[in-house]
N, C-alpha and C positions, 0 to 999 in steps of 0.2 A: 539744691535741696529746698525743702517748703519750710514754712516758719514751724511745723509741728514736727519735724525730721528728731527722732529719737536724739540724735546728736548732737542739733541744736539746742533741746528744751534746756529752760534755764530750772528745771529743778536739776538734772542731771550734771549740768556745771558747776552748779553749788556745790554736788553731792559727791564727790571723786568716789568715796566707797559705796556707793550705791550703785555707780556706774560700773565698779570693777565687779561687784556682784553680779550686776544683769550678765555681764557679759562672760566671766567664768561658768555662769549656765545655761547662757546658748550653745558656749563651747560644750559643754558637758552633756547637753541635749543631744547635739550632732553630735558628739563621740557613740553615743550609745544607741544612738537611730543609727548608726554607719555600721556596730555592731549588732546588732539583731535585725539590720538587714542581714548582713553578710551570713550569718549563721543559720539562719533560716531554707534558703534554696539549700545550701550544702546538708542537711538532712530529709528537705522535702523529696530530693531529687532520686537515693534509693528508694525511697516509699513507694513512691509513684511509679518504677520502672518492673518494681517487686508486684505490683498490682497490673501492669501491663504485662508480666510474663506468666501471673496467674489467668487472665483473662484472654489471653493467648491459647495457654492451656487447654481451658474448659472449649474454649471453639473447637477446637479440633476432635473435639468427643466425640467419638463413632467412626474415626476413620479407622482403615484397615492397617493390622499388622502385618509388616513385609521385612521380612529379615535384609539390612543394609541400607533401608530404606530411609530417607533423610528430608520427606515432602509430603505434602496433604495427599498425593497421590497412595501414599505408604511408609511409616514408621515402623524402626526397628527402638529399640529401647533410647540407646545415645541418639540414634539420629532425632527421635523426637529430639530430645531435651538441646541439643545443640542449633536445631532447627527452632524452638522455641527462644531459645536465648538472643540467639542474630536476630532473629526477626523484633523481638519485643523490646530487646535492650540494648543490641550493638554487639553483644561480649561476643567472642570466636571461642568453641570450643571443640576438641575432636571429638572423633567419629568413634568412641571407644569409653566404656562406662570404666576401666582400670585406669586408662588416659586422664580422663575426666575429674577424679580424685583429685587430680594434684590441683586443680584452679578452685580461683576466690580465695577464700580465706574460711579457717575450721571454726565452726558452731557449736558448743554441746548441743546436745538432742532437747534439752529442755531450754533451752534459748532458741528453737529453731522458729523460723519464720514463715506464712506463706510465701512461698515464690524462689524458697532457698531449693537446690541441688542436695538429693538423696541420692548416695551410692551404699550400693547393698554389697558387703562382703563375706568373703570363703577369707580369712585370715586377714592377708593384707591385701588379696586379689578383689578390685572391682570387678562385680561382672551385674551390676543391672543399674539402670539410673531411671529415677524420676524427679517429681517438682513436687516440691513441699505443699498442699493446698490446705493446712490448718487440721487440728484434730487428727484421729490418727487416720489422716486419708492423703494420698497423692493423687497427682497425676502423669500416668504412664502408657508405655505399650509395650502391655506384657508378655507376650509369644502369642504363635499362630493360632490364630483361630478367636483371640479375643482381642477387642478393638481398642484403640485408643480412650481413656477415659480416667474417671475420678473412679479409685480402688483403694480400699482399706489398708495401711499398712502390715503385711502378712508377715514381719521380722523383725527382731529388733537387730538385729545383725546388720546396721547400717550407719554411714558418718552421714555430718551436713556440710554442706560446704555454702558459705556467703558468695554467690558472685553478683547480686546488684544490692 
C-alpha cells in the first residue's frame, strides 16, 4: 500500500469512529447500488418485450386473412397473436382464441396495457384474439376479406390477459 492508502492515513487511526463511519457507508452504498441494480432489468425487461410485441404487430399490417393461418403468409385471429407472441417474446401459445384465455396472468380492462392479449367472449367461450395497441384500438385479423392491422375495439365483451 502507498503512504496515502485510506488505511494507512494517520487521521483514520486516530479516529476509530470516523473509520467505522466511512465504512458502514460504503457498505450501505453497495447495498443499495446491488439493489437498484437488481430491480431495474427485472421490470425494464416486460416493458421492452411488450413494445417488441407491439412493433411486431403493426409490421405485419396488411397481410392477408387466412382461416388456420399462423404466418406472414396468412393469419387467422390466434394464429396471429400466437405467431406475434414466439416471435417478439419467446411465450408459446395455442392455436385457439378459447385456449388462449387461460395464459399470462388477468388484467382489469382499465389496467390494460399496450402489447397485453385481448380475448373476446360469448359467455365464458373465447372465440377472437388480439393485441392490446393503447386507446381503444388493437391489433388483429379479423375474418375474410379484411387484413391484418390496427382496428378499433368494436366490444367490450372482452378479458386481458398479461403474458409479457
Amino acid at each position: 500500500m502507498t503512504a496515502h492508502s485510506p488505511v494507512r492515513s494517520p487521521r483514520l487511526r486516530r479516529n476509530p469512529a470516523r473509520r467505522s463511519t466511512l465504512l458502514a457507508a460504503l457498505v450501505g452504498l453497495c447495498v443499495a447500488a446491488g439493489q437498484l441494480t437488481a430491480v431495474a432489468p427485472a421490470s425494464a425487461a416486460p416493458a421492452a418485450k411488450a413494445a417488441a410485441v407491439v412493433a411486431l404487430a403493426k409490421s405485419l399490417t396488411g397481410k392477408r386473412y387466412r382461416y388456420g393461418g399462423a404466418n406472414p403468409s396468412g393469419f387467422d385471429c390466434s394464429g396471429f397473436t400466437m405467431y406475434v407472441y414466439r416471435k417478439a417474446a419467446g411465450r408459446a401459445l395455442p392455436h385457439s382464441a378459447n385456449r388462449q384465455q387461460r395464459y399470462g396472468v388477468a388484467v382489469p380492462k382499465s389496467q390494460a396495457r399496450p402489447g397485453d392479449l385481448l380475448i373476446f367472449r360469448k359467455g365464458a367461450h373465447g372465440y377472437h384474439a388480439a393485441i392490446y395497441a393503447g386507446g381503444d384500438y388493437m391489433y388483429d385479423a379479423p375474418r375474410p376479406g379484411v387484413r391484418v392491422g390496427k382496428h378499433r375495439i368494436w366490444s367490450r365483451s372482452y378479458v386481458v390477459r398479461r403474458i409479457v
